[in-house]
N, C-alpha and C positions, 0 to 999 in steps of 0.2 A: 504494500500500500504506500502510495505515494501521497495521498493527500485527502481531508477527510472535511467539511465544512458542516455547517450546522443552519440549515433552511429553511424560516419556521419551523414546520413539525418532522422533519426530513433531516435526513443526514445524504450530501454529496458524495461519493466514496469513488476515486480514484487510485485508478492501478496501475502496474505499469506490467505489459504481457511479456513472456517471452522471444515477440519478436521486437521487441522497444516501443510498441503502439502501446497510448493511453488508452483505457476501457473505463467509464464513468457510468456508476449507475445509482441509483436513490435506495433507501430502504427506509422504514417507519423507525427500525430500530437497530444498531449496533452492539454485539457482545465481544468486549473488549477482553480477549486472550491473549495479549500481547508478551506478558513475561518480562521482561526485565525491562522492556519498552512500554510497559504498560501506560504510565504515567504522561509518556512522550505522544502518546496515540489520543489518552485523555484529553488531554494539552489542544489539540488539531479539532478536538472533536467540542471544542469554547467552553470544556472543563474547566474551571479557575484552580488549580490542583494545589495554591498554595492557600486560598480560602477553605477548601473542602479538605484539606488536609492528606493530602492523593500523591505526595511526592515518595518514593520508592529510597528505602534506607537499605543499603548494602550492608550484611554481616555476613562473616564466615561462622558454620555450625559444623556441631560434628553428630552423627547418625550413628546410631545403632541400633541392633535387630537383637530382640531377645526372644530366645527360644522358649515355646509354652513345656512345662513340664508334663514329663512322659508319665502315666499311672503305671 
């Protein structure tokens, strides 16, 4: 996605294809799965991300898997 607008009740949604052509089309509504762009996509889509609180705080975690015990 290249670019995303907000039109009265409409969102613009701009793409860019794999042969370098723009594809532009409307939808009623947007779900934003972006990932670590999340906030960057909010941002396009006239989210105010530092009013709503939507800015993306980077930490590193550490993961683990604990095994259920066996009867």
């Amino acid at each position: 996605m290249i670019g995303i607008k907000k039109i009265n009740s409409k969102y613009e949604i701009t793409i860019k294809e794999s042969n370098d052509e723009e594809f532009i089309f409307k939808s009623n509504i947007v779900i934003n799965c972006a990932g670590f762009d999340s906030d960057k996509i909010a941002e396009m889509a006239g989210i105010d991300i530092d009013k709503n609180d939507y800015n993306i705080h980077y930490c590193k975690g550490q993961y683990l898997r604990i095994k259920p015990k066996r009867f």
